[in-house]
C-alpha positions as CSV (number, residue, x, y, z in Angstrom):
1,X,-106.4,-118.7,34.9
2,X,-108.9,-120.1,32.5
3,X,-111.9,-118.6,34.4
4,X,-110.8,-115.2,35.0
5,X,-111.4,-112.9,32.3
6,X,-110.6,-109.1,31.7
7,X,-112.8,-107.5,29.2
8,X,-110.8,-105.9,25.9
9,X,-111.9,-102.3,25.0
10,X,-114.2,-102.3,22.7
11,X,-112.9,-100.2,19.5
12,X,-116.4,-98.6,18.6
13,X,-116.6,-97.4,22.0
14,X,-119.7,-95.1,22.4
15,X,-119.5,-91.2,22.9
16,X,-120.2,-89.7,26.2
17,X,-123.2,-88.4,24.2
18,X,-124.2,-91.5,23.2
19,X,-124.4,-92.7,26.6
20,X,-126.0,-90.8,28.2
21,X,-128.9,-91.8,25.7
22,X,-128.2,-95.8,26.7
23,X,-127.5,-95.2,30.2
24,X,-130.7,-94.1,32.5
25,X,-129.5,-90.9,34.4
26,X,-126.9,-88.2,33.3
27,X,-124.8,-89.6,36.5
28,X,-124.1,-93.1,35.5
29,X,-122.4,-91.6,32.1
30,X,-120.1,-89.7,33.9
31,X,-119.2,-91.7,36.1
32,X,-118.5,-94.2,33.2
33,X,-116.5,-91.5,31.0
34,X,-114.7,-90.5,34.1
35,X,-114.0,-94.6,33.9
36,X,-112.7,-94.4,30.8
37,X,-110.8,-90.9,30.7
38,X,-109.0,-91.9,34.5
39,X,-107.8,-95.8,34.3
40,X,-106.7,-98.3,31.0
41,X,-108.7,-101.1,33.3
42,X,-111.3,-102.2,30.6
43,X,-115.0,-101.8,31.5
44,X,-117.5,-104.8,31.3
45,X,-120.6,-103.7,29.5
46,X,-122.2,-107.5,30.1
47,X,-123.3,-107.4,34.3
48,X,-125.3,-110.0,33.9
49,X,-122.7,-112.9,33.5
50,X,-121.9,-114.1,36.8
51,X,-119.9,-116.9,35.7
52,X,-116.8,-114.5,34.3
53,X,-114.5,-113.2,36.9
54,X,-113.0,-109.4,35.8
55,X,-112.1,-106.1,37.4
56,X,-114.5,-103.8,37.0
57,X,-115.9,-100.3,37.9
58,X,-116.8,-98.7,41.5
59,X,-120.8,-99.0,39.8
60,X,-120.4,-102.6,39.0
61,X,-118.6,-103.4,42.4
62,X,-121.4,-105.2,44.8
63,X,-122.6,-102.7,47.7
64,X,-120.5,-104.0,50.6
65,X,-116.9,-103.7,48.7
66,X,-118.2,-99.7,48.1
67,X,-116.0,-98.2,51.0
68,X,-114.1,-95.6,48.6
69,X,-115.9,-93.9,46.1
70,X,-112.7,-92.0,45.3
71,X,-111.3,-95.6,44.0
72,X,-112.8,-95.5,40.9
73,X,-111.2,-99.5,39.5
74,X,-109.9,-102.2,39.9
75,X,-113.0,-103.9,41.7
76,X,-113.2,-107.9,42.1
77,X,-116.6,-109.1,39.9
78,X,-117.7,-112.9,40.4
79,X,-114.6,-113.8,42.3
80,X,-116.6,-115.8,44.3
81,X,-114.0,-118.9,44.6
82,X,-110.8,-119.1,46.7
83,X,-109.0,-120.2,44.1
84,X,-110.0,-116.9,41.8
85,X,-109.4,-114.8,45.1
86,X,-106.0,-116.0,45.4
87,X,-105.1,-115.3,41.9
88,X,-106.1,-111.5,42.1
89,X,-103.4,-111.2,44.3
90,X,-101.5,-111.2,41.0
91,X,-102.7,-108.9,39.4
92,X,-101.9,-106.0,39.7
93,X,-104.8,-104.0,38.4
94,X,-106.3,-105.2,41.3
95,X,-107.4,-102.3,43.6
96,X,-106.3,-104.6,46.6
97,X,-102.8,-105.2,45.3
98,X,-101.0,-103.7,47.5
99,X,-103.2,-104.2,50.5
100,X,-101.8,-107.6,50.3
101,X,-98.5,-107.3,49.9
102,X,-97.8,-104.7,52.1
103,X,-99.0,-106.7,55.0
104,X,-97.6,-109.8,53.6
105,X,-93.9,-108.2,53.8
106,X,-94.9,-107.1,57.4
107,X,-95.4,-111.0,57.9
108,X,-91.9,-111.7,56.7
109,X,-90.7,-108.9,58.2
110,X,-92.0,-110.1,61.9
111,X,-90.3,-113.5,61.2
112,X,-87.0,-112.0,60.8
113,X,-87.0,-110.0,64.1
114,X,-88.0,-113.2,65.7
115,X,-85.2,-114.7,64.9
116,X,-82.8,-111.9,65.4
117,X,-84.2,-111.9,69.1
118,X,-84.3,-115.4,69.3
119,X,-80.1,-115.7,68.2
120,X,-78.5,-112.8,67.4
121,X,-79.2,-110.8,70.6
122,X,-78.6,-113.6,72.9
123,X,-74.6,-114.0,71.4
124,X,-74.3,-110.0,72.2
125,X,-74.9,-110.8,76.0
126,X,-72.2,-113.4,75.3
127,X,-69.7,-110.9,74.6
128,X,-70.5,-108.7,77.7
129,X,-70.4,-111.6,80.1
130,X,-67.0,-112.3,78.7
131,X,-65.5,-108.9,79.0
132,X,-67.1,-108.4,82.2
133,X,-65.1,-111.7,83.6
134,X,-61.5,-110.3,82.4
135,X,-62.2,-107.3,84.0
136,X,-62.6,-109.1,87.2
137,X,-59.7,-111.7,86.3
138,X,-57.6,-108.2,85.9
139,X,-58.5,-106.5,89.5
140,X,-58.4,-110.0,91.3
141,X,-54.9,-110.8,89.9
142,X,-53.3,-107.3,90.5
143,X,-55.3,-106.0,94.0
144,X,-53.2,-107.7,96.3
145,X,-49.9,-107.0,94.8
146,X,-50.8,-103.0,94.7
147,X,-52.1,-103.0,98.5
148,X,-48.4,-104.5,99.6
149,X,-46.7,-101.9,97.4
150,X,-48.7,-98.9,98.9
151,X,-48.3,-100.3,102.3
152,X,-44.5,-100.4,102.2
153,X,-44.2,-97.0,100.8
154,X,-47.1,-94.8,102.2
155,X,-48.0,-96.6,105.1
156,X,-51.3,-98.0,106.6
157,X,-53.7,-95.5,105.6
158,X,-52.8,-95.2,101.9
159,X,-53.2,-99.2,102.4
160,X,-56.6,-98.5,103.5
161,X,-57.4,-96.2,100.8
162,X,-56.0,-98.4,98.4
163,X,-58.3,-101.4,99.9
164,X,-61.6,-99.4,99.8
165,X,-60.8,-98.4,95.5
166,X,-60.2,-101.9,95.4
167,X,-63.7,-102.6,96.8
168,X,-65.3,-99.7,94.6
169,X,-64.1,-102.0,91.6
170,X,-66.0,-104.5,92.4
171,X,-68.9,-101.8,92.7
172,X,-68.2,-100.7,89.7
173,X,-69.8,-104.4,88.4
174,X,-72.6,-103.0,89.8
175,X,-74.3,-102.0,86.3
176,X,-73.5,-105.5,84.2
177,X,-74.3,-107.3,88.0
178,X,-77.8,-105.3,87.1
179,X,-78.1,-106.4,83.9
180,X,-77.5,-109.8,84.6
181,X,-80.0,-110.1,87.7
182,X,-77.3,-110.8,90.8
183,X,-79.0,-111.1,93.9
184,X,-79.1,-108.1,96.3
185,X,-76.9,-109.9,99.0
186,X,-74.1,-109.8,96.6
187,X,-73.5,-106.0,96.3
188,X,-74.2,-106.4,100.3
189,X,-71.4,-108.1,100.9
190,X,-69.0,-105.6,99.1
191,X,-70.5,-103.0,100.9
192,X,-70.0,-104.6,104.1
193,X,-66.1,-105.2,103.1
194,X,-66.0,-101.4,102.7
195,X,-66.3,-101.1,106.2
196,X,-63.4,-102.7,107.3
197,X,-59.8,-101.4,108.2
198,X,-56.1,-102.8,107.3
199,X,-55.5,-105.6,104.9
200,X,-55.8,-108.8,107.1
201,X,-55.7,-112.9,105.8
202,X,-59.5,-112.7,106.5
203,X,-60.2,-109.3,104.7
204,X,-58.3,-111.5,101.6
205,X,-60.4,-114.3,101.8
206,X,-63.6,-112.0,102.5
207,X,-62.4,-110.5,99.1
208,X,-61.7,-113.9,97.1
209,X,-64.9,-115.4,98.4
210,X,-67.0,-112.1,96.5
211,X,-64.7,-112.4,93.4
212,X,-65.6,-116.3,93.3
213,X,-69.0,-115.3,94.1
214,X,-69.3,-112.9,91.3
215,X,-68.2,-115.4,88.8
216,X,-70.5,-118.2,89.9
217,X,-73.3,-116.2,89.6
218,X,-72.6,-114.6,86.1
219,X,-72.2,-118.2,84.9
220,X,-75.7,-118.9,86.1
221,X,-76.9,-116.4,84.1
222,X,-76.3,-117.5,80.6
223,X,-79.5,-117.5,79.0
224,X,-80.1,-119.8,76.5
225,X,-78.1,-123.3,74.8
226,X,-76.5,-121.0,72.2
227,X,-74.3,-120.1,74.9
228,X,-73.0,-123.7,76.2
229,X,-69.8,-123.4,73.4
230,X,-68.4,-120.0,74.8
231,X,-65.0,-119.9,76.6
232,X,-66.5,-118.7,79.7
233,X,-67.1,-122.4,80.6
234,X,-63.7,-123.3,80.0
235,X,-62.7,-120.6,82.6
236,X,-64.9,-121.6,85.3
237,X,-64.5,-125.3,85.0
238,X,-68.4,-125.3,84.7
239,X,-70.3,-128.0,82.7
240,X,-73.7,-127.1,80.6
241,X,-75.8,-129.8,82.7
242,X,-74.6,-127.7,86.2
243,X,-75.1,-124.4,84.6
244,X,-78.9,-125.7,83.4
245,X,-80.2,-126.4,86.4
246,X,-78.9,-123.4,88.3
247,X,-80.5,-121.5,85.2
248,X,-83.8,-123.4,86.1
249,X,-83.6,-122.5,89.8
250,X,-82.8,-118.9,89.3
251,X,-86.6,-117.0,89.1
252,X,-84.6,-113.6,89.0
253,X,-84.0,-113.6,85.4
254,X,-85.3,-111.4,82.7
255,X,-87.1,-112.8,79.8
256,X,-87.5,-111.4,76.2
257,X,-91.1,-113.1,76.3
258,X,-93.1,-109.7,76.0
259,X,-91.1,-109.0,72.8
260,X,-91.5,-112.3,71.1
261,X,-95.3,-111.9,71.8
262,X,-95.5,-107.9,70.6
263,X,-94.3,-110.0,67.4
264,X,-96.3,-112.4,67.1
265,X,-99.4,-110.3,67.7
266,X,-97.9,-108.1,64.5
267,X,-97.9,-111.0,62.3
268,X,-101.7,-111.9,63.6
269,X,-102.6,-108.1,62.8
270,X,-100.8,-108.9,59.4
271,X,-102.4,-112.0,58.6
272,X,-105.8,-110.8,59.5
273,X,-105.3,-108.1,56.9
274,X,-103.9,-109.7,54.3
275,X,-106.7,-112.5,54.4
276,X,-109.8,-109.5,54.6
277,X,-108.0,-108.2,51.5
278,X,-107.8,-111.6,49.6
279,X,-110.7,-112.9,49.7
280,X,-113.0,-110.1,51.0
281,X,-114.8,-110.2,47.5
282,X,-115.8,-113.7,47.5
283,X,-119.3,-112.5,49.5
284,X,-120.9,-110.4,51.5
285,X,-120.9,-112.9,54.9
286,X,-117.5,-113.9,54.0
287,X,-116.4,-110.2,54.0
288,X,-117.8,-108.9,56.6
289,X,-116.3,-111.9,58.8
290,X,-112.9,-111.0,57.5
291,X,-113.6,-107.7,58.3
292,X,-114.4,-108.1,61.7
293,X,-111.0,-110.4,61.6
294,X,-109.1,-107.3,60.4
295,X,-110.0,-105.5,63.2
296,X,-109.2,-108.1,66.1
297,X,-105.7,-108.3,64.6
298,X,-105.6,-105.0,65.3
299,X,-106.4,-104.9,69.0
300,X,-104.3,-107.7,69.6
301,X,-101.3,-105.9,67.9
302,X,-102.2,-102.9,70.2
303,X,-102.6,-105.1,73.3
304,X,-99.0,-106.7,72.7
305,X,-97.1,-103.6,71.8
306,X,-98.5,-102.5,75.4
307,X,-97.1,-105.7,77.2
308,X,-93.1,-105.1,76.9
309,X,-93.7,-101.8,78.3
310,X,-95.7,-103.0,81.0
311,X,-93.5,-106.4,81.9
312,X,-90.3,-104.6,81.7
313,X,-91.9,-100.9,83.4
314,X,-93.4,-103.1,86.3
315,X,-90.7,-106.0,86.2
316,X,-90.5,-104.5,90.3
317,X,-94.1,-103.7,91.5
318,X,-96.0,-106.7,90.7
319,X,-99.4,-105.4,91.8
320,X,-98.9,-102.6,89.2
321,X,-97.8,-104.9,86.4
322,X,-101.2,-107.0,86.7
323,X,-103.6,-103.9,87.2
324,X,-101.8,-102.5,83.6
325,X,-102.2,-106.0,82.0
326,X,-105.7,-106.5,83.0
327,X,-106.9,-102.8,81.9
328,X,-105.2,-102.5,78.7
329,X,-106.7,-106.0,78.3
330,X,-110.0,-104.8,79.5
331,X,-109.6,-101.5,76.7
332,X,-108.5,-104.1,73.7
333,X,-111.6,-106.5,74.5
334,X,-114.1,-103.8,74.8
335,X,-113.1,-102.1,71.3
336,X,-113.5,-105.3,69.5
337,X,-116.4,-106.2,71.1
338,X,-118.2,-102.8,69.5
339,X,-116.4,-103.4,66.5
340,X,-118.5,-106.9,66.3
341,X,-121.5,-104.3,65.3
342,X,-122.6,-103.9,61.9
343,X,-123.2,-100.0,62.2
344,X,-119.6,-99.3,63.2
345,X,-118.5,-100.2,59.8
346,X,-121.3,-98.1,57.9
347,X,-120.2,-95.4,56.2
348,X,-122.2,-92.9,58.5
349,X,-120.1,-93.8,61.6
350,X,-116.5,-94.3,59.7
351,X,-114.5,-91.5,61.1
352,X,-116.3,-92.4,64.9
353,X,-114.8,-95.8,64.4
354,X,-111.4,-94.5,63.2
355,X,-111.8,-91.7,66.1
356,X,-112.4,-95.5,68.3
357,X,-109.1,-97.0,67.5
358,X,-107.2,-93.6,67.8
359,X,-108.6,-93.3,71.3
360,X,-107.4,-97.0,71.7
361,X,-104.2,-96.1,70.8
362,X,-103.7,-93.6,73.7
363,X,-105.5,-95.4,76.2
364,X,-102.5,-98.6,76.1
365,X,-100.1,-95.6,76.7
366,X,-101.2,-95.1,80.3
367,X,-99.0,-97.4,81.7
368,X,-95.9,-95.8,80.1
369,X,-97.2,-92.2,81.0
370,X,-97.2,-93.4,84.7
371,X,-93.8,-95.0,83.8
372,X,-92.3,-91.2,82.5
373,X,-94.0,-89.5,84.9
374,X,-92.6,-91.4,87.8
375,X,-89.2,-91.7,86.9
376,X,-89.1,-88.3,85.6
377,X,-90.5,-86.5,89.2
378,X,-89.2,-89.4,92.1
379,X,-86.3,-90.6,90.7
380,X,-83.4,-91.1,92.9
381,X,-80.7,-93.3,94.1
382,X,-82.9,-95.2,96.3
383,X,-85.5,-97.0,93.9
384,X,-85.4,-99.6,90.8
385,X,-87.9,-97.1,88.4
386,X,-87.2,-98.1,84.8
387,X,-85.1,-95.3,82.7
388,X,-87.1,-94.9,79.8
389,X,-84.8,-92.3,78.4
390,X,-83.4,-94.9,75.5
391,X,-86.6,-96.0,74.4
392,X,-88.7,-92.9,74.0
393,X,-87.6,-91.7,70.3
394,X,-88.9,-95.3,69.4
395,X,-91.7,-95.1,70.5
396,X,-92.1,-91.2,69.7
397,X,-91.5,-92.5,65.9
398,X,-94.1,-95.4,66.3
399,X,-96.7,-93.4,67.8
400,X,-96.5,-91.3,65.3
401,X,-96.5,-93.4,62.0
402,X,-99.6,-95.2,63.4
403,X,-101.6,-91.8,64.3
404,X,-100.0,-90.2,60.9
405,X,-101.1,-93.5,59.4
406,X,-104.6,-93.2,60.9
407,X,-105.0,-89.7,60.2
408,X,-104.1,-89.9,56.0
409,X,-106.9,-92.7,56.1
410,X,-109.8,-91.0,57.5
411,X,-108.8,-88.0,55.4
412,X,-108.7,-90.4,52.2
413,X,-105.7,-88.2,50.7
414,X,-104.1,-87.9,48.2
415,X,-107.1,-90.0,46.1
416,X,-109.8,-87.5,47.0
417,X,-107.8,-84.8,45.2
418,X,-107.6,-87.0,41.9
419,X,-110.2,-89.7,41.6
420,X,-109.2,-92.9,39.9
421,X,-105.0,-92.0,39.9
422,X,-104.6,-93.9,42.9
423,X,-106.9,-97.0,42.7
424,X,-103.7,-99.3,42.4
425,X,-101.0,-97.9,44.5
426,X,-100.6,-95.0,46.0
427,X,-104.1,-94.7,48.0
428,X,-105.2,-93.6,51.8
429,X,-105.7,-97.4,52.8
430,X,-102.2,-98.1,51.2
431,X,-100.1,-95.4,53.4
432,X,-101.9,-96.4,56.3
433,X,-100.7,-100.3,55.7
434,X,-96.9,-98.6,55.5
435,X,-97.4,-96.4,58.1
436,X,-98.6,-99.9,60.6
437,X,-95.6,-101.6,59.3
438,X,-93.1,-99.0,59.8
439,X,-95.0,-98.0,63.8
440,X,-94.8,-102.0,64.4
441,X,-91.0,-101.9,63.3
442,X,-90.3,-98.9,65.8
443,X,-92.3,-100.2,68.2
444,X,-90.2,-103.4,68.3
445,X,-87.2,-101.6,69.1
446,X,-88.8,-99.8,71.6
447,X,-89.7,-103.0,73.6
448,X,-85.8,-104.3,72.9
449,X,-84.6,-101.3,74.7
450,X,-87.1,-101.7,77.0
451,X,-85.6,-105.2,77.8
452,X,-82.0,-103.9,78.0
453,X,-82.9,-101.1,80.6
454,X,-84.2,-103.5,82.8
455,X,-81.6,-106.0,82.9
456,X,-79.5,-102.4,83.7
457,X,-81.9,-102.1,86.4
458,X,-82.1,-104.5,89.4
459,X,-85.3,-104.6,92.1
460,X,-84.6,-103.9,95.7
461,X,-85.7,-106.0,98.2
462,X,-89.1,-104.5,99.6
């Protein structure tokens, strides 16, 4: 910390009178008494010394760091090393303080729902498979007892009637068989059973062959090695090599890919800010690289918020699920191509580029319009359209801390009302980085429901 130097006040500070006799227009005294009256961050009277690094005013700050003139402090002079970059992160007179570290806790934040996806979700499926099997265990062992009672004391057709509620349990399955990705024939065969009359030997081995059927093919959906020390192996007599290679050979199951990859595209959107606001001061090439790196991140964290909905939304029409992939890939690509420009980040054509990224926004939300808007108008028994119902106040409350977010930036509030009060914490760039935190938290929970109503919801055969 040798190198880095924050000028003292100087006791025998000049009046404002006196100068605006040393300065060379009336405007560079206020804006230096407005320096002094606003912030405790010391001013540097000596420019010239390029080899001490300090924080200085919004005059001294070179032209291209200049993109707030309501942020009056706190600017990065001659930190032109990494190593001085990456100690302003410390200090928190810094006007990039809490850039950084808002995005950094968005980096450990991203971490930690990786691994709750990655173990913690994976043991709740655990629990569902095993209630699911008692439930069968419980109508198998007790069906065939019931049917003789009925038959001896109301006859045939409450044995018949009896029979078919039996079968209807089985239907009941029909949501967790859903969930779990059975194959169609399955629920075909307990339909067909539902067809038949009086209890016969072969109706009871029609009925023992689904229940075993049932059971073998929840086994061979356990997802993942966490899973090989659960009692459900011990029931079925089933060892963890057999169950792995059925897992391998089964292409109906549903993955959790799109949400690992909406999260790590977060933590590249987090990373590319936090290094912009690092080492953004260094120089000009170096900042306006970073810069450009900002942006990307965001793209990509818009282009993989728009995949769960997509993959999951689509899981059934294949042809849909590419066209949606390729276009919001298409939108993405073209925004950060113009964003490559040098005018875009001017300060004549800010509010069109934040308008740019707004319309962004939107445009990745076709696919899940077309997902409302067809599940809402042709829904019915006959079709396998993804319920969005469970997701939509998640990603109601994302959309709307990343437009609020949006909106509080291009407005620059609350620092336009009171110049220099915010330069620290507190500022238009700061709420925006809580507000993408906070829409990329809500947005994962949106995909993970997204991921749950699928597994709910099976595809018919075409």
């Amino acid at each position: 910390m040798k190198e880095i130097k924050q000028v003292e006040y100087n006791q025998e500070l000049p009046k404002f009178e006196k100068l605006s006799e040393e300065t060379q227009s009336d405007d560079k005294a206020v804006h230096l008494c407005m320096h002094q009256m606003c912030t405790d961050v010391p001013y540097n009277a000596n420019k010239k010394n390029k080899s001490v690094a300090y924080l200085g005013s919004f005059d001294e700050a070179p032209d291209y760091m200049k993109d707030n003139a309501y942020i009056l402090t706190g600017y990065r002079i001659n930190f032109n090393t990494y190593k001085k970059s990456l100690q302003s992160a410390f200090m928190f007179s810094n006007n990039e303080f809490s850039n950084i570290w808002s995005h950094f806790i968005g980096i450990i934040i991203s971490v930690c729902l990786i691994i709750t996806v990655s173990s913690f979700i994976a043991q709740n499926d655990v629990g569902v498979i095993q209630k699911t099997i008692q439930q069968l265990d419980n109508i198998y062992n007790s069906y065939e007892s019931q049917i003789e009672v009925q038959a001896k004391i109301n006859g045939k057709s409450s044995q018949e009637k009896l029979f078919n509620s039996l079968l209807n349990s089985f239907e009941e399955k029909d949501n967790y068989l859903k969930q779990i990705q059975v194959f169609e024939h399955i629920l075909q065969e307990v339909s067909n059973l539902s067809k038949k009359t009086p209890i016969s030997q072969q109706q009871k081995q029609r009925i023992d062959q689904v229940y075993f059927s049932l059971k073998t093919k929840i086994t061979k959906q356990l997802q993942t090695d966490n899973l090989d020390w659960v009692d459900v192996y011990k029931i079925f007599g089933i060892n963890r090599s057999e169950v792995k290679e059925r897992r391998v050979s089964d292409p109906r199951q549903i993955s959790k890919w799109p949400v690992f990859f909406y999260l790590l595209s977060s933590i590249g959107c987090f990373s590319g800010s936090v290094l912009y606001h690092t080492f953004n001061s260094m120089n000009k090439k170096l900042h306006y690289f970073l810069l450009r790196l900002d942006y990307a991140g965001i793209c990509f964290v818009l282009l993989g918020g728009s995949v769960p909905v997509i993959y999951y939304g689509f899981y059934c029409d294949s042809a849909l699920l590419y066209f949606y992939l390729l276009l919001v890939i298409f939108f993405c690509t073209s925004v950060f191509i113009i964003s490559l420009f040098d005018f875009v980040h001017s300060q004549k054509y800010r509010k069109l580029k934040g308008m740019l990224y707004g319309s962004l926004g939107l445009a990745v939300s076709i696919p899940l319009f077309h997902l409302f808007y067809r599940y809402q108008f042709f829904n019915d028994e006959d079709n396998d359209y993804l319920s969005l119902a469970p997701a939509i106040p998640y990603y109601i409350l994302s959309g709307s801390s990343l437009l609020g977010g949006l909106c509080i930036y291009l407005a620059r509030c609350p620092e336009r009302f009171s110049p220099g009060k915010f330069d620290r914490i507190g500022n238009s760039h700061n709420l925006w980085h809580m507000c993408v935190v906070s829409g990329i938290i809500f947005g994962y929970m949106f995909g993970l429901e997204n991921y749950y109503s699928r597994k709910q919801t099976f595809c018919y055969l075409k």
